[in-house]
C-alpha positions as CSV (number, residue, x, y, z in Angstrom):
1,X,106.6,85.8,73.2
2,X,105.4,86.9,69.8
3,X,104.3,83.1,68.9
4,X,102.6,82.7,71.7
5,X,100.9,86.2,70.7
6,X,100.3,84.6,67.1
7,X,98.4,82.0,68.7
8,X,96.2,83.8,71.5
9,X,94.9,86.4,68.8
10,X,94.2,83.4,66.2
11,X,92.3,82.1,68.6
12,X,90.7,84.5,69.5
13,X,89.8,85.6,65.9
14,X,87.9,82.1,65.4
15,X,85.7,83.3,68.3
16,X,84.3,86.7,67.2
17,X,84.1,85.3,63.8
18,X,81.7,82.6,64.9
19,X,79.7,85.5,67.2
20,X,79.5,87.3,65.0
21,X,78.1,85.7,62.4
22,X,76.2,84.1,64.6
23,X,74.1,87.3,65.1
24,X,73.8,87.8,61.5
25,X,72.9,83.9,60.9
26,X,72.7,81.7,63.4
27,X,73.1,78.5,60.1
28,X,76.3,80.1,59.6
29,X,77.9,81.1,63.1
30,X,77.0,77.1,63.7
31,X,78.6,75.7,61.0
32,X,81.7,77.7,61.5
33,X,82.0,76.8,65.2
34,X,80.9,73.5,64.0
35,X,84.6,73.3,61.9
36,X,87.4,71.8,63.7
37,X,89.4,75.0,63.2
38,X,90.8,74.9,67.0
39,X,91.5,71.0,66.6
40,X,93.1,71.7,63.1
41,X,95.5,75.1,64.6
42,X,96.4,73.1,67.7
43,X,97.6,70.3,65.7
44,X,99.6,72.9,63.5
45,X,101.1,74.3,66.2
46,X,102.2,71.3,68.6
47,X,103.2,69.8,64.6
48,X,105.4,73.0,64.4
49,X,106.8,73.2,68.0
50,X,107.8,69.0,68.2
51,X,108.0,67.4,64.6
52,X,106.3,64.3,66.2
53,X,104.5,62.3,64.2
54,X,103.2,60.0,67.3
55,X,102.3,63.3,69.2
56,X,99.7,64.4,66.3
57,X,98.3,60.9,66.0
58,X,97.9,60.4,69.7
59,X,96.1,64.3,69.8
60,X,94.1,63.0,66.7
61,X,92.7,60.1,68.2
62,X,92.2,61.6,71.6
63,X,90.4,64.5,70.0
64,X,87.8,62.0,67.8
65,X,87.2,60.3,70.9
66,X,86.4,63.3,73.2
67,X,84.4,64.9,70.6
68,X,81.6,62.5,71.0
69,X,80.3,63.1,74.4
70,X,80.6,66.6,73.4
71,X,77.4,66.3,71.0
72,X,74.7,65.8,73.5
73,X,75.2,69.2,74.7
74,X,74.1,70.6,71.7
75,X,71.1,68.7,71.9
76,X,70.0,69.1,75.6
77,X,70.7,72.7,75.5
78,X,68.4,73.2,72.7
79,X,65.4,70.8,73.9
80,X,65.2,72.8,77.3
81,X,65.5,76.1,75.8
82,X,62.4,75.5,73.8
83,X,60.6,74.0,76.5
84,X,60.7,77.0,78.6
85,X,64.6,76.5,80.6
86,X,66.6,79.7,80.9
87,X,69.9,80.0,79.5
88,X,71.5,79.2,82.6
89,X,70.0,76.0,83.9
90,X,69.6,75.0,80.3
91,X,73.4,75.6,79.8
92,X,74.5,73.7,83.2
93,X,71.8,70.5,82.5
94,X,73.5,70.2,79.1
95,X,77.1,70.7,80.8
96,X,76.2,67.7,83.3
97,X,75.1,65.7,80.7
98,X,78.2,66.3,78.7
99,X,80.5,65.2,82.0
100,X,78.2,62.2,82.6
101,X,78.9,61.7,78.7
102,X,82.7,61.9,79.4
103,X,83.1,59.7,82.0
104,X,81.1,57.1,80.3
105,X,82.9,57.5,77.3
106,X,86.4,57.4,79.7
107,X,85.1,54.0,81.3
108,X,83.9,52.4,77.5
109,X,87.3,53.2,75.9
110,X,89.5,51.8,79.3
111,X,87.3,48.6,79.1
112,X,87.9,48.5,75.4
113,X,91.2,49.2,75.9
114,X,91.8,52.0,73.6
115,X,94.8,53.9,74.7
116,X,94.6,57.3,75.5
């Protein structure tokens, strides 16, 4: 129970760190959330809970793959925020975009046949 304590409030740490900086400067509260901190703990963690070598190279790769359909997000959100959008829509366009990024990406890498 206390590892699994460990981890939540680790986690959770990154979080507020990147909020909170974020209010201070939002340069810095980007670049922070920007780090692959979660990526690099997670693959710490299932490193330290299985000692398997093929489990961290299969996470790598999955976790390279998935980040790029991740990116448009960050550019949607942005364009329609400046246009005028709310939060809300503007969050939820850049969400759909992102899933419609996913499955494309999903469909590319199985007609590639990159294993996943």
């Amino acid at each position: 129970m206390g590892y699994y304590l460990v981890k939540l409030l680790a986690s959770a740490a990154i979080i507020v760190a990147v909020t909170e900086a974020a209010k201070v400067n939002a340069t810095l509260g980007g670049l922070i959330k920007s780090l692959p901190l979660v990526s690099l703990i997670a693959l710490v963690w299932v490193w330290a809970e299985t000692r398997d070598t093929q489990v961290i190279a299969q996470l790598s790769t999955s976790t390279f793959w998935f980040v790029l359909p991740t990116l448009p997000l960050f550019l949607v959100l942005p364009a329609l925020l400046r246009r005028g959008f709310g939060f809300w829509p503007s969050l939820a366009a850049g969400i759909a975009v992102m899933l419609g990024c996913y499955v494309l990406t999903m469909a590319l890498l199985r007609r590639a046949g990159v294993a996943l």
